[in-house]
N, C-alpha and C positions, 0 to 999 in steps of 0.2 A: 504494500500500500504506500501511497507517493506521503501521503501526509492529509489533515484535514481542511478542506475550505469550509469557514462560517460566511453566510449569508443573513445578514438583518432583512428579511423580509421571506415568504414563503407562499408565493401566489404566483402566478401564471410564468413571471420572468425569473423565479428563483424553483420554479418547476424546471422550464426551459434551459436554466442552468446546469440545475442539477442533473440533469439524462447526459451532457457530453463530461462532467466531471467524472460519473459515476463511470463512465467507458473509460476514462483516462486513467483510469484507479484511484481516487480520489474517495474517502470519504466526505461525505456532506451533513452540514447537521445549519437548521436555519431557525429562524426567531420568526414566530408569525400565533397571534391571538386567536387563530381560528384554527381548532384541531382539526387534525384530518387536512390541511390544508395541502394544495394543489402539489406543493416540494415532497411533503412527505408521501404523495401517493407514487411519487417519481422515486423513492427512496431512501430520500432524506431524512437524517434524524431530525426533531422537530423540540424546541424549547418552546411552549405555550405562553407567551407574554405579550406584550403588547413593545411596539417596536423602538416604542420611546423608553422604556423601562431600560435605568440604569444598568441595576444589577443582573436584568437579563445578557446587556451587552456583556458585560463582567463574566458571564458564565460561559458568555459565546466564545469570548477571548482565551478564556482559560482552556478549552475544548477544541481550540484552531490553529494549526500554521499560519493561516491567509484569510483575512477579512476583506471580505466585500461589499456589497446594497445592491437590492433589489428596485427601490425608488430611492430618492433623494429625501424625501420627509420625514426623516428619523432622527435621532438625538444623537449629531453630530459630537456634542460633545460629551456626551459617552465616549465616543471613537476615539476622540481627541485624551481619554485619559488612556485607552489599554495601546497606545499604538506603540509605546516603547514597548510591549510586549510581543506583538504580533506586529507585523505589516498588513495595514490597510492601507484599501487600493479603490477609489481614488482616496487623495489624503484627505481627510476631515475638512482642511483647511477650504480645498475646492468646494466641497461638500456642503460648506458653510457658505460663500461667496454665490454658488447655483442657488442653493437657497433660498437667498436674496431677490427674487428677479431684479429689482431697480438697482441692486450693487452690479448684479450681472452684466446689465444693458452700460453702467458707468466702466467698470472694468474691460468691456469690450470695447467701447469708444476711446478708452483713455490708449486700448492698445493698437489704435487704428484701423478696427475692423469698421466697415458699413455697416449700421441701425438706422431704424428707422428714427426721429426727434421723439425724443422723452422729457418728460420735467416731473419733478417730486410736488405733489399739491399740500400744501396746506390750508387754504378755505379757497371757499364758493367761488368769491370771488375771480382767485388768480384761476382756477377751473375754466371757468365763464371766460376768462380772454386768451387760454389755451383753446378753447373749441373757437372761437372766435377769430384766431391766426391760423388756426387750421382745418376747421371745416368739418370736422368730425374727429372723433379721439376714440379710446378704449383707458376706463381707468382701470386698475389693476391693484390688490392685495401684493406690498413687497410680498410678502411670504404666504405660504399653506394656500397655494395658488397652480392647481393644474386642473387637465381635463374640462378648461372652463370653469372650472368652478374658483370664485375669486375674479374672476373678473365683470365688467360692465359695458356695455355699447353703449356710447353718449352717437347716438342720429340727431338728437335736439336739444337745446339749452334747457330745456323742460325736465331731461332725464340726469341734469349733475345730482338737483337737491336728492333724488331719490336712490344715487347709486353713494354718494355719500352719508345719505341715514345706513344704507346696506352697510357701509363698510365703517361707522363709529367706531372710534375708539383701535381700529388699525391703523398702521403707515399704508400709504396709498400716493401711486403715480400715475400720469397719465404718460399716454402714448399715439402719438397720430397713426392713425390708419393708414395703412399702405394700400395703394391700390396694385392689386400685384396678377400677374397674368397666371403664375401657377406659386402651389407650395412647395417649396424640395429639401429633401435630406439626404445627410450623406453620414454615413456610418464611420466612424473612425477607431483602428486599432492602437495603444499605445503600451507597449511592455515597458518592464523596470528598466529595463536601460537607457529607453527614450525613445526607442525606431518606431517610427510609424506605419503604419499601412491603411487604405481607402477600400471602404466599397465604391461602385455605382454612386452617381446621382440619381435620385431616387424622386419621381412626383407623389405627395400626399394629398389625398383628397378629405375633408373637414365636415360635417357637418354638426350641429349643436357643440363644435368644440371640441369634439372628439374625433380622429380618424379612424376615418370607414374605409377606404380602401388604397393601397399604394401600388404604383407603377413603374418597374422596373425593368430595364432603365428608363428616367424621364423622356419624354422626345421633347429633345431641345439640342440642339447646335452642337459640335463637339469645340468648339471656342468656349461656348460656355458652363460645357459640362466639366471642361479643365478647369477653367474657372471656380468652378462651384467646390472642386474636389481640394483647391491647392488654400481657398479659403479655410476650407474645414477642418483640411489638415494642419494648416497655420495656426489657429484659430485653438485647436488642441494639445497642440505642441504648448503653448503658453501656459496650460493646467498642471498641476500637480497630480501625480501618480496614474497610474498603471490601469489598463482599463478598457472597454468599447464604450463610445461617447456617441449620444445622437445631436448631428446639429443639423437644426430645423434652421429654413432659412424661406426668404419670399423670393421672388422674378420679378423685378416692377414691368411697367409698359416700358420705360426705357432700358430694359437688357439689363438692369443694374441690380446686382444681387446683394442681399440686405441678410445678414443674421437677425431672426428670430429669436432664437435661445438654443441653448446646449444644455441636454439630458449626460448624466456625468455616470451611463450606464448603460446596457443595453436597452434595446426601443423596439417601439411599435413598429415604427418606420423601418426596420433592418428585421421583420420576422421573413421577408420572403427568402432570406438568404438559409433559412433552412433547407431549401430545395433547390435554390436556383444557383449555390455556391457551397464551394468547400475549402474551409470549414466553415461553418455557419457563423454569425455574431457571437451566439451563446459559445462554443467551442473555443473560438477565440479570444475572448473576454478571461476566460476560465486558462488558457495560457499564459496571456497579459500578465494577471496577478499573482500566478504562482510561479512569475519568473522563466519559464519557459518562452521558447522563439516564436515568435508569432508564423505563423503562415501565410504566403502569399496566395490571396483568395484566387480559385478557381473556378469559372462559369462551368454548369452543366448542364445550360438552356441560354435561349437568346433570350427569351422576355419571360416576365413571371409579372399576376396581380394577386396581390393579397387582398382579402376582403375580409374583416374582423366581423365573429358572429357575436353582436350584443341581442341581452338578453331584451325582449318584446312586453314583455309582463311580471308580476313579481308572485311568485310562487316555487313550488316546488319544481325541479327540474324534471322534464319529461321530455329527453332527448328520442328525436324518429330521423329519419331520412340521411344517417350519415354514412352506410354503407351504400345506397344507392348513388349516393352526390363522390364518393370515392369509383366511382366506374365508369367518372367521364374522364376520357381520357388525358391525363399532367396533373391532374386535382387529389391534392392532398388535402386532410382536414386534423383537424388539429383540435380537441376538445378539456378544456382547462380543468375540470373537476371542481368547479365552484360550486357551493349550494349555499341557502336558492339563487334561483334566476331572480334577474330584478331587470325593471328597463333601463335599457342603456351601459348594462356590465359588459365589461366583455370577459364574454362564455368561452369563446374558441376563434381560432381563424381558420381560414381556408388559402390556400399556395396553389395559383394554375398554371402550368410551366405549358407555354405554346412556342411557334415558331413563327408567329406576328402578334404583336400588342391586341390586336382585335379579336384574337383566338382565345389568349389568355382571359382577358377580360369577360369573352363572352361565358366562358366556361367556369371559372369563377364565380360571376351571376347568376351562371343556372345550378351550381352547386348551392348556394345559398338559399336560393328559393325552395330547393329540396329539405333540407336543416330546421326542423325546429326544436324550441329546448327551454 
């Protein structure tokens, strides 16, 4: 046995972790409040806590070679006490600063990367002449801010007073809306020594906040899919520790590409590389921080759409149609072990490897409509 990876969290990404650790010889053991959860049905030993709990970190540390995350929202400085003991990867320190979105958006500017204009609010006012210079905005929770949740559409000066009773008593930025012709990410690998490696650029597609389906690779320009990739990997290079990073970025109308933000872990956006590349994000990730060489990723398809299956209703899970929807031809499925279903979880995805963007996608689609759960 190589040694043990802890993971702070144990749901869908620290499931998907834990299946290429578990083949590498890896022990896995992860921190997650919901027994039975998605890691452990992959294998993983499982500490019942909740992911903020000190003394759970404390248990994890004592119990691991290599600390990792499964999301970013967890009690960094926990991390930040056992890492003279173990190495975590990324370091707390980044961990802390993602955290942050508005330290984020400052830390990216101050290092030269393209954002879109941001300003910290403190009342109505200075609000009101932000949407005012700029015509529309999104305010934004600095922290405990993903999936949409945490943020606000200002369409009209009508909507400050109401998205600031929302957010009382938190730190809160605004950010002008970019008008952008697509979404894109670009997965990046980073080991303890520093070498990098890129997936694909990657289009995301969005809706209520949440991505529903990715396109791999984007169709856009090979100018500026170099573009997008030497960004990302720039952009990563600049973080601290070991890791697979997802930076989410926009397209504006003028070709001009703008960071988003950077997940400082594997992503949503990089699940097609289970299929469509070797080794996958999760396989890699799990190299990154246990010090091992990274691999230089391999295509085993020209195009792939992932389409994440969220949950429609909130109940018990009553999963039908996933052997049928595996029998069109390049379509994988993928089902996380959540219970229950609730709207808008995401339950599972689906991976359609074709030999034109049109094929994938269509097959994708119709694997979905087969799925329900």
């Amino acid at each position: 046995m190589k040694g043990t990876i802890g993971i702070v969290g144990g749901g869908q990404l620290g499931r998907m972790l834990s299946e290429p650790a578990i083949r590498l010889g890896y022990n896995v053991v992860v921190i997650d409040p919901t027994p039975d959860c998605p890691a452990s049905q992959a294998g993983a030993e499982q500490i019942v806590a909740d992911y903020r709990d000190a003394d759970a970190v404390k248990e994890l540390a004592e119990r691991s070679d290599f600390l990792t995350i499964e999301f970013e929202h967890i009690n960094a400085e926990a991390l930040r006490a056992v890492e003279g003991s173990v190495p975590v990867n990324p370091t707390p320190e980044t961990i802390i600063l993602i955290q942050n979105k508005y330290e984020q958006k400052v830390f990216l500017k101050q290092q030269g990367f393209p954002v879109a204009d941001f300003a910290e609010i403190k009342d109505i006012k200075q609000a009101v002449d932000l949407f005012n210079e700029w015509g529309g905005m999104i305010i934004k929770s600095k922290t405990d801010s993903f999936d949409g949740r945490g943020n606000a559409l200002i369409s009209d000066v009508g909507d400050i007073k109401q998205a600031l009773d929302k957010f009382k008593g938190k730190e809160i930025f605004a950010e002008k809306i970019v008008d952008f012709t697509k979404e894109l990410a670009v997965m990046v690998a980073k080991d303890v020594r520093g070498d990098l490696l890129t997936y694909p650029v990657v289009e995301t597609v969005h809706k209520r906040n949440i991505c529903i389906e990715v396109y791999a690779p984007a169709e856009i320009d090979g100018p500026t899919a170099q573009k997008g990739r030497e960004i990302a990997k720039k952009a990563v290079s600049e973080l601290k520790g070991a890791g697979v990073y997802g930076v989410e970025m926009f397209l504006d109308e003028n070709g001009q590409i703008l960071i988003n933000e950077i997940a400082p872990r594997v992503h949503n956006s990089g699940h097609y590389t289970m299929d469509m590349f070797a080794p996958s994000q999760f396989k890699q990730h799990i190299l990154a921080i246990a010090g091992e060489r990274l691999e230089e990723p391999k295509a085993t398809a020209e195009y792939c759409c992932m389409v994440n299956i969220l949950g429609e209703r909130n109940g018990p899970v009553e999963l039908k149609g996933v052997d049928e929807a595996k029998k069109i031809p390049g379509v994988s499925v993928y089902i996380y072990g959540k219970k229950p279903t609730k709207v808008d979880r995401k339950m599972g995805h689906i991976n359609a490897l074709a030999g034109t963007m049109k094929e994938a996608k269509d097959n994708a689609k119709k694997a979905r409509k087969l799925i329900s759960i």
